[in-house]
FIPASE-610738 format. One line per 2 residues: their letters; for each residue x, y, z of N, C-alpha, C. Coordinates in steps of 0.05 Angstrom, whole numbers, plus 5000, padded with zeros to 4 digits. Atoms other than C-alpha are relative to their C-alpha. Layout:
REM residues N
a) X/Y/Z/X/Y/Z/X/Y/Z ~ ...;
***
This chain:
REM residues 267
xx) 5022/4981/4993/5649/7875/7665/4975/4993/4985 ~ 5035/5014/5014/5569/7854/7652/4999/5024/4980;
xx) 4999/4967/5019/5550/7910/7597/4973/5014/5008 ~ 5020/4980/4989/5489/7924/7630/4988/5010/5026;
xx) 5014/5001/4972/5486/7940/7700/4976/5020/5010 ~ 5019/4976/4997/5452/8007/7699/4997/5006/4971;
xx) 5008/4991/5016/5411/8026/7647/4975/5022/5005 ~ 5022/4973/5019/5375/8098/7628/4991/4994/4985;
xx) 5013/5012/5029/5331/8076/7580/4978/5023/4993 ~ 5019/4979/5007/5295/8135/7542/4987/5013/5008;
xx) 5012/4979/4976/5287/8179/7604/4987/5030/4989 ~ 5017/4976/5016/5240/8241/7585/4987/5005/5032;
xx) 5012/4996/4970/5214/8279/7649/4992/5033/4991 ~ 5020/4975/5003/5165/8339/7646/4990/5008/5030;
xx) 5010/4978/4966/5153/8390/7713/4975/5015/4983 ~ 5019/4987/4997/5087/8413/7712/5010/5042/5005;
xx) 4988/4968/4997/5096/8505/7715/4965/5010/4993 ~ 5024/4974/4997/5041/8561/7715/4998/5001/4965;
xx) 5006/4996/5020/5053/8566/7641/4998/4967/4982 ~ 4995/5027/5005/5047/8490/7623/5026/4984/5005;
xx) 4981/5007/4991/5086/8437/7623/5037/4998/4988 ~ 4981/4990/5000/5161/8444/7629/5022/4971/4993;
xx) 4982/5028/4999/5211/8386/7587/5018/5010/5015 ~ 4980/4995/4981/5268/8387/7634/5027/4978/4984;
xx) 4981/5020/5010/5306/8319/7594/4984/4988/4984 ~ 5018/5017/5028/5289/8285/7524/5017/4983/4989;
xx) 4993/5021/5014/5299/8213/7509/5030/5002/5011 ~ 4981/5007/4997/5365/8204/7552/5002/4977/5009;
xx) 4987/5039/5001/5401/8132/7536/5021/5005/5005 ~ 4976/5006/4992/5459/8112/7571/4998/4976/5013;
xx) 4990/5025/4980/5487/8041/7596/5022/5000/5007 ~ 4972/5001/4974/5538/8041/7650/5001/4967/5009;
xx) 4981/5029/4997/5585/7979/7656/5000/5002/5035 ~ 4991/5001/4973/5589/7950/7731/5029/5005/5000;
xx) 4967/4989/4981/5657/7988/7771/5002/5027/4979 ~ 4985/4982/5019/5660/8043/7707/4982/5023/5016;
xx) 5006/4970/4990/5666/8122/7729/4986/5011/4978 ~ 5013/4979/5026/5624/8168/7690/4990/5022/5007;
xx) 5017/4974/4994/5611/8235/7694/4990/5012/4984 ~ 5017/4992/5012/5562/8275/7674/5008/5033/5001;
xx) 4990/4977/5002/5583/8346/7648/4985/5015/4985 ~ 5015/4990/5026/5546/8406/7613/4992/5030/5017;
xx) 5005/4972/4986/5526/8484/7630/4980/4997/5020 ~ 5013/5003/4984/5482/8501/7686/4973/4992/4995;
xx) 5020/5010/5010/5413/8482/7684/4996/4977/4973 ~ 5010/5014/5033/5424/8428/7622/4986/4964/5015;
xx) 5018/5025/4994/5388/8371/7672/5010/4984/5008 ~ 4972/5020/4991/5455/8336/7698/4988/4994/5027;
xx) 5012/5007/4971/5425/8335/7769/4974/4985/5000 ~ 5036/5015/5002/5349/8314/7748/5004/4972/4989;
xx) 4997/5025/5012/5385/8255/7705/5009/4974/5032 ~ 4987/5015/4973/5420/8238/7780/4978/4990/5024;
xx) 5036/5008/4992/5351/8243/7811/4990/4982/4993 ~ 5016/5023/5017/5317/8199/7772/5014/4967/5008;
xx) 4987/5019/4998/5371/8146/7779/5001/4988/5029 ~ 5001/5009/4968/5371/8155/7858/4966/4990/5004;
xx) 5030/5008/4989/5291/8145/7854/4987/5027/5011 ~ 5016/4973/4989/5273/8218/7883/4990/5006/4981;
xx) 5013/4998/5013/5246/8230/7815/4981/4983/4979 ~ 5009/5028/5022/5192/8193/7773/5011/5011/4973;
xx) 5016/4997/5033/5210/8190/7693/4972/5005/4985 ~ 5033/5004/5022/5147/8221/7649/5001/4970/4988;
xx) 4992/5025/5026/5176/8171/7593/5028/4981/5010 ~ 4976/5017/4983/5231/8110/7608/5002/4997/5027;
xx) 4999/5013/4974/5256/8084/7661/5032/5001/5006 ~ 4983/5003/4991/5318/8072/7701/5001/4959/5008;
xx) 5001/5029/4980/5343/7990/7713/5023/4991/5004 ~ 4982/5008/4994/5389/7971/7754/5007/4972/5007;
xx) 5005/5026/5006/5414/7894/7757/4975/4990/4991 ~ 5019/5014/5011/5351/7873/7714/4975/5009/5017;
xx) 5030/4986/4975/5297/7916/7772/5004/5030/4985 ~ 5002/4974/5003/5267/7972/7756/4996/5017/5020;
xx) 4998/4980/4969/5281/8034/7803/4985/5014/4997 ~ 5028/4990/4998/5218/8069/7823/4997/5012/5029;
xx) 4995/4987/4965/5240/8096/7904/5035/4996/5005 ~ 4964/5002/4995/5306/8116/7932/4999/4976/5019;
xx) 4987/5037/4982/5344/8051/7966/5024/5005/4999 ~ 4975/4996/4989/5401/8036/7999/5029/4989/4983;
xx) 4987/5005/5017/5436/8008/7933/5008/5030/4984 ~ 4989/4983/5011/5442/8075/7911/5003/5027/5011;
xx) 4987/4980/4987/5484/8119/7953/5005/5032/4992 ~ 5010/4975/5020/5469/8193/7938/5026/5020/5027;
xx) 4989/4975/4972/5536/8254/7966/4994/5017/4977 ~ 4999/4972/5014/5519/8315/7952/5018/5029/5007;
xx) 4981/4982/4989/5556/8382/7948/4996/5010/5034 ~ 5010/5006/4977/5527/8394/8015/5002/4979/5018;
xx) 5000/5029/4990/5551/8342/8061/4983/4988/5018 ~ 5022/5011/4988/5489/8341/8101/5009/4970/5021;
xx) 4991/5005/4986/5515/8309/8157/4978/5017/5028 ~ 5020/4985/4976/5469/8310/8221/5020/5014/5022;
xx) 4980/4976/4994/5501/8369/8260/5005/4989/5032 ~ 4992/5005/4965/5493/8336/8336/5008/4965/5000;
xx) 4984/5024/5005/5527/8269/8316/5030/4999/4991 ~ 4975/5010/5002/5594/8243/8313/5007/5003/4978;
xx) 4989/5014/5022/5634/8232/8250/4993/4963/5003 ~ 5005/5032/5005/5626/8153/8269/4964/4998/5005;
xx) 5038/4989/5003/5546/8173/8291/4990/4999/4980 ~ 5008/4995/5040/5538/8198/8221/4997/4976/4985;
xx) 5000/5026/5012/5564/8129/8191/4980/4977/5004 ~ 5014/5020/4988/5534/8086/8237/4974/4997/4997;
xx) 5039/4997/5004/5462/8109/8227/4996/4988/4975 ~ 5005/5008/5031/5468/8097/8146/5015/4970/5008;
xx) 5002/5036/4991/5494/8025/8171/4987/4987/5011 ~ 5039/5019/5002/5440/8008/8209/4990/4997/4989;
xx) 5028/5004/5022/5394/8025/8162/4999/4978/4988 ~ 4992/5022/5021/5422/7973/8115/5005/4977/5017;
xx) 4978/5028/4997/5458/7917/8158/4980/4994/5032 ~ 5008/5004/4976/5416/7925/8225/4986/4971/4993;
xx) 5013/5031/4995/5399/7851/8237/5013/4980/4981 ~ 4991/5016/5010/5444/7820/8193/5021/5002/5008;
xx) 4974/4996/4990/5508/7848/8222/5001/4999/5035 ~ 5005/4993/4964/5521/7840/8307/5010/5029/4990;
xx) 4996/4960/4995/5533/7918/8335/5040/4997/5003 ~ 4968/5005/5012/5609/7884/8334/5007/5010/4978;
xx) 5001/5006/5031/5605/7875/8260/5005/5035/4984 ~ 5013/4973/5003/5575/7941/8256/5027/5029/5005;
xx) 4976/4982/4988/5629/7975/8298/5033/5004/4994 ~ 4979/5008/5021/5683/7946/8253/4999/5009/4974;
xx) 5013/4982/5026/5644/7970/8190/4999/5023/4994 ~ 5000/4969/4991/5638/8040/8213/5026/5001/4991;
xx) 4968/4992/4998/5715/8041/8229/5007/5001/4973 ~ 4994/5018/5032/5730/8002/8162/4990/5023/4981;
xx) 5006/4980/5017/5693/8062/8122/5013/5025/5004 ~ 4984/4984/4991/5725/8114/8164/5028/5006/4985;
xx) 4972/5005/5007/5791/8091/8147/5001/4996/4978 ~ 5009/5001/5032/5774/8083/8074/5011/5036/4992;
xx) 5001/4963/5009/5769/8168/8074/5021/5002/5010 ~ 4988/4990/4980/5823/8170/8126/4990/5018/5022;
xx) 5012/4990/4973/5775/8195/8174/5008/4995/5027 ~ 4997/5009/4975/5789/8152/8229/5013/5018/5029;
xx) 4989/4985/4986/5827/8199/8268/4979/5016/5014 ~ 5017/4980/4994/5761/8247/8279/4975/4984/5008;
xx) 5032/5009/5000/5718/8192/8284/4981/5008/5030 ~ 5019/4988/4991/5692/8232/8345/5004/5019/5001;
xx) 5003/4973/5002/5687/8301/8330/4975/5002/4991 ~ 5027/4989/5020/5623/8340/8305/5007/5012/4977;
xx) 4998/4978/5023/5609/8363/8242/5017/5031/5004 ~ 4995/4978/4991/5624/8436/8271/5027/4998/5007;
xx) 4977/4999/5002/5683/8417/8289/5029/4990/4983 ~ 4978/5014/5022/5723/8388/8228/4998/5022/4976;
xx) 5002/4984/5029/5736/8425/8159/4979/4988/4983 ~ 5021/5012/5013/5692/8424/8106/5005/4979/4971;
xx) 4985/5019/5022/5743/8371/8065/4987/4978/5020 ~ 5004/5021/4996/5731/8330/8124/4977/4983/5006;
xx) 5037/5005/4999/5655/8332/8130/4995/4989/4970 ~ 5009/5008/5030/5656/8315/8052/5010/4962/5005;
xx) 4982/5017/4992/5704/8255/8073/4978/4981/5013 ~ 5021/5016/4975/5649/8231/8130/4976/4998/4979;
xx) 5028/4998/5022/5596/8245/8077/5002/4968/4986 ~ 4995/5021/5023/5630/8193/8026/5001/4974/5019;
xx) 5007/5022/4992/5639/8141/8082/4972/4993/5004 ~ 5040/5010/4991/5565/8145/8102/4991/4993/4974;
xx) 5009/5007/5027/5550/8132/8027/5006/4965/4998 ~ 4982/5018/5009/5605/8081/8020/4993/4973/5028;
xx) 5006/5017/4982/5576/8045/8090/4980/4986/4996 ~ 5022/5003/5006/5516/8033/8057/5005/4971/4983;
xx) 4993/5029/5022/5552/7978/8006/4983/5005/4977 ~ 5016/4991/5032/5510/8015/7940/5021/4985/4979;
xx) 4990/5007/5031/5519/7984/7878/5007/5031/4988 ~ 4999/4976/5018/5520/8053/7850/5008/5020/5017;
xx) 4989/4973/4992/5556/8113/7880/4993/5026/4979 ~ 5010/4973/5017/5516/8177/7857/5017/5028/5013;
xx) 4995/4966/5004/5550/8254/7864/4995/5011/4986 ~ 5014/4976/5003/5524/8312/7862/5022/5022/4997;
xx) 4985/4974/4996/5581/8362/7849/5014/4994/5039 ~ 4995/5015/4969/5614/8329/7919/5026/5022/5011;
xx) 4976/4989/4987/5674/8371/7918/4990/5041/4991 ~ 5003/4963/5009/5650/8443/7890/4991/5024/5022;
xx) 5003/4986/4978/5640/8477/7956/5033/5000/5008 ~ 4974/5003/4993/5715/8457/7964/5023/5021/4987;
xx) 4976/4981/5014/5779/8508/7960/5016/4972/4979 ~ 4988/5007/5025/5827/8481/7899/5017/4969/5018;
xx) 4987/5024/4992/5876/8438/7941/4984/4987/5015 ~ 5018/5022/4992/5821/8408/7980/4991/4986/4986;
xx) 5013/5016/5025/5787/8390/7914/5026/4983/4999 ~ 4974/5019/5014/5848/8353/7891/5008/4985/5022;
xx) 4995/5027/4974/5866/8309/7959/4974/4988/4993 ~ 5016/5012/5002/5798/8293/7953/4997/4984/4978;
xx) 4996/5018/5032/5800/8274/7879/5015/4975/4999 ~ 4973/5023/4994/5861/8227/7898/4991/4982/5009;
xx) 5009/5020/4986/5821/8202/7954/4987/4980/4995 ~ 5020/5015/5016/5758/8177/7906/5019/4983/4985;
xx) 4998/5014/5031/5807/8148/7849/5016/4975/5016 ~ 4996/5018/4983/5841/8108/7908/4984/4980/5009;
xx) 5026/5015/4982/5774/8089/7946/4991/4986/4970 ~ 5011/5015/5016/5745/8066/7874/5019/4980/4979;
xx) 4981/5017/5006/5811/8027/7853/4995/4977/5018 ~ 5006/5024/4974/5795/7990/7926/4976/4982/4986;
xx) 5021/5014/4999/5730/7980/7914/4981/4994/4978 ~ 5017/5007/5019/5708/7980/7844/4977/5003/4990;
xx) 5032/4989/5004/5639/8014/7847/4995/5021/4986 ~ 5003/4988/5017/5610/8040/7798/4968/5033/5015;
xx) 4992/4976/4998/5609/8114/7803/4987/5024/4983 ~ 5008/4971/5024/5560/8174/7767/5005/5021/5014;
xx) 4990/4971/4983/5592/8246/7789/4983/5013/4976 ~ 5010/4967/5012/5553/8313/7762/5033/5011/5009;
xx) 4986/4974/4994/5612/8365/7759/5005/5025/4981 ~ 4994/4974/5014/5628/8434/7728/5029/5001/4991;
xx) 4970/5001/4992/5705/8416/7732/5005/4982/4978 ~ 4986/5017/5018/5737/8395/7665/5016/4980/5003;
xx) 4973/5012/4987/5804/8372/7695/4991/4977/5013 ~ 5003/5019/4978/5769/8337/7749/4979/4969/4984;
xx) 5010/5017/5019/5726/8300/7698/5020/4981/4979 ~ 4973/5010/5018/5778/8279/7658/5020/4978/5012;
xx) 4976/5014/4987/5824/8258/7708/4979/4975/5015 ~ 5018/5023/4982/5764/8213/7747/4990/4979/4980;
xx) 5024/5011/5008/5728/8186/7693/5006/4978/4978 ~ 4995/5016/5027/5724/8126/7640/4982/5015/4978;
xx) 5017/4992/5023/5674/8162/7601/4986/5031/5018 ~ 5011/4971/4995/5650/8235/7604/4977/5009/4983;
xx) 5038/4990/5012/5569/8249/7585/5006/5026/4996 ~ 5003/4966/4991/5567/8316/7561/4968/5007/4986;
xx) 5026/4989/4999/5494/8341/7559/4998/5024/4988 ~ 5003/4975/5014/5464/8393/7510/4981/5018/5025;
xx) 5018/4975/4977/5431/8457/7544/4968/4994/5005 ~ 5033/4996/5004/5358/8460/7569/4991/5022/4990;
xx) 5026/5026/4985/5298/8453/7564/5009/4980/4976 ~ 4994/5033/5015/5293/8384/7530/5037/4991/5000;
xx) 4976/5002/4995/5366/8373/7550/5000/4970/4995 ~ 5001/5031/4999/5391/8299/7530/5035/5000/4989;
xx) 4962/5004/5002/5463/8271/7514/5012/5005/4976 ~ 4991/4982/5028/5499/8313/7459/5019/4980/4995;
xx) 4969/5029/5019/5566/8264/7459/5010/4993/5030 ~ 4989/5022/4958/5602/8212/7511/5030/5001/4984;
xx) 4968/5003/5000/5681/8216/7509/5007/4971/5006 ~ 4986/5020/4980/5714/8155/7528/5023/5005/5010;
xx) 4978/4985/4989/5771/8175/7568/5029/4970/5005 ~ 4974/5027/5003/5831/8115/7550/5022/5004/5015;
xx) 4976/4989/4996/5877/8139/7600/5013/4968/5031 ~ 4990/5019/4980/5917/8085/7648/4999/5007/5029;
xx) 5003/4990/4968/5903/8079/7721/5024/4975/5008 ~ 5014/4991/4981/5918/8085/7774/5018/5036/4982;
xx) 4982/4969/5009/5930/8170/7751/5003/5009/5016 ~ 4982/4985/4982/5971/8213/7771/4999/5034/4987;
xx) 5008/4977/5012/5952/8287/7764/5030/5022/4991 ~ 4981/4978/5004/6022/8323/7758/5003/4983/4974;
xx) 4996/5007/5031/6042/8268/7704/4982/4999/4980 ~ 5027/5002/5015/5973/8272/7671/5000/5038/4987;
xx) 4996/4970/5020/5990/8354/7654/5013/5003/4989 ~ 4985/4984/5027/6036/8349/7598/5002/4966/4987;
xx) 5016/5019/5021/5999/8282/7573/4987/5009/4977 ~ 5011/4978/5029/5983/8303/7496/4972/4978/5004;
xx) 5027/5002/4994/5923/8251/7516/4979/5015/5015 ~ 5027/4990/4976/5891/8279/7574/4998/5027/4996;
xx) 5010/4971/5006/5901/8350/7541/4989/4998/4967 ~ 5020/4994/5030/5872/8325/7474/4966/4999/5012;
xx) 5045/5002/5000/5801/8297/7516/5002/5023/5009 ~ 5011/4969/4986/5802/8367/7559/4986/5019/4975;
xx) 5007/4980/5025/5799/8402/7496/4978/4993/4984 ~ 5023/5012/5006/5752/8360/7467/4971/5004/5014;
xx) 5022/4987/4984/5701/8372/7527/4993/5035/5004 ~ 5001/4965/5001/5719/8448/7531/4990/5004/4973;
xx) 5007/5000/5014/5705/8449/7456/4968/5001/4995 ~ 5035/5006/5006/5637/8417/7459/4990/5019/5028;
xx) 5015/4986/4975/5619/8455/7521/5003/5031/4997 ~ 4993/4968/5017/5646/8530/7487/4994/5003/4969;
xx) 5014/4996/5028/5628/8516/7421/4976/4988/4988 ~ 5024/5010/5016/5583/8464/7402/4979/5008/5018;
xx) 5020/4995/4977/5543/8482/7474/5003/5027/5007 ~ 5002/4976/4993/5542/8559/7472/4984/4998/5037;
xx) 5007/4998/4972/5531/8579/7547/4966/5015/4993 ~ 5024/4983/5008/5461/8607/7555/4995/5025/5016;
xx) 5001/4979/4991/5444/8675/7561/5002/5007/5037 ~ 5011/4998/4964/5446/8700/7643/5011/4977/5013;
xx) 4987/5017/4983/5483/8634/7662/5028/4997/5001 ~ 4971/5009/4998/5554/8619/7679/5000/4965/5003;
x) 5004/5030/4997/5574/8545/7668/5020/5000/5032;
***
């Protein structure tokens, strides 16, 4: 693994407000190894989404920068695949529709509409979609609209796979097929992976390293876990692991004690 594929380098970002201006993130450093999972964890509002912003290009940095292979990122692009909890999914298109459009974008003219129509499939069947690949949005669950979401990401061929909280609109056992599905799909394919979530367990069980972020305003990275646990995991044998219940505790710790919740919010 290179040691520097993505680098945060002393990200600091200020929103303008009616009462001046507003730090939102101060001086966050992090370098992410090409193929390594990492999520980003911390109470509501502590800037976990604005750090994911920034990285996709929808936000400028006040201070630092974002660089990915040796370029500095300055506009969203098709190297960095953005699902959000919301699977945003255009509502009068297919499940393969959906795909296909975020494949053009990228491959139109380098791939024939063969190529293309193989690629689609090929991402489909990645989620286990394929079966729906023509249904509408409206008509599938909302596991399998998350599912269609991640191939249209994953059709794109991003160096970087960004989430947004991907599964937290999801009931419990949907979360967890899905969880299975990612640690499968990024065993395949090796791509390196930043998730935002609220979900200890799910952090734990996904991740090589767990960011946990102090509260806003000026929110920046309180402590990084490394999470040493052997893959491929397995979530029933991973609950009476005295590892994977020493890091939990370790994140619940820093996120209940050293990170008091803040007044009026629920993490």
């Amino acid at each position: 693994m290179s040691n520097a594929h993505l680098e945060i380098s002393h990200v600091s970002i200020e929103f303008p407000t009616p009462n001046g201006p507003f730090k939102a993130l101060d001086d966050v450093e992090l370098t992410i190894r090409e193929g390594e999972f990492v999520s980003l964890i911390g109470h509501s509002g502590c800037g976990k989404s604005t750090v994911l912003n920034i990285v996709a290009g929808l936000y400028q940095a006040t201070t630092g920068g974002v660089i990915l292979d040796g370029k500095e990122v300055n506009e969203p692009g098709p190297d960095r695949a953005v699902v959000f909890q919301n699977h945003s999914l255009l509502p009068w298109l297919t499940a393969y529709e959906n795909v296909e459009l975020a494949a053009n974008q990228v491959f139109k003219g380098k791939k024939s509409r063969a190529e293309i129509k193989q690629w689609v499939e090929h991402n489909l069947a990645l989620v286990h979609m394929e079966h729906a690949m023509d249904k509408r949005p409206d008509e599938i669950s909302g596991g399998m609209k998350q599912r269609v979401g991640i191939a249209r990401a994953l059709s794109m061929e991003p160096k970087v796979l960004l989430m947004d909280e991907p599964f937290g609109a999801l009931d419990a056992l949907t979360r967890a097929h899905m969880q299975d599905s990612l640690i499968e799909i990024q065993a395949r394919l090796n791509n390196t992976v930043i998730m935002i979530t609220h979900d200890v367990d799910e952090a734990v069980l996904l991740s090589d390293r767990i960011v946990m972020m102090t509260n806003g305003p000026a929110a920046t990275i309180g402590e990084i876990l490394e999470i040493d646990l052997a893959r491929p995991r397995d979530r029933v044998r991973l609950a009476d692991d005295e590892h994977y219940n020493h890091y939990r505790a370790e994140v619940l710790k820093f996120l209940y004690e050293r990170q008091r919740i803040p007044e009026g919010l629920v993490a």
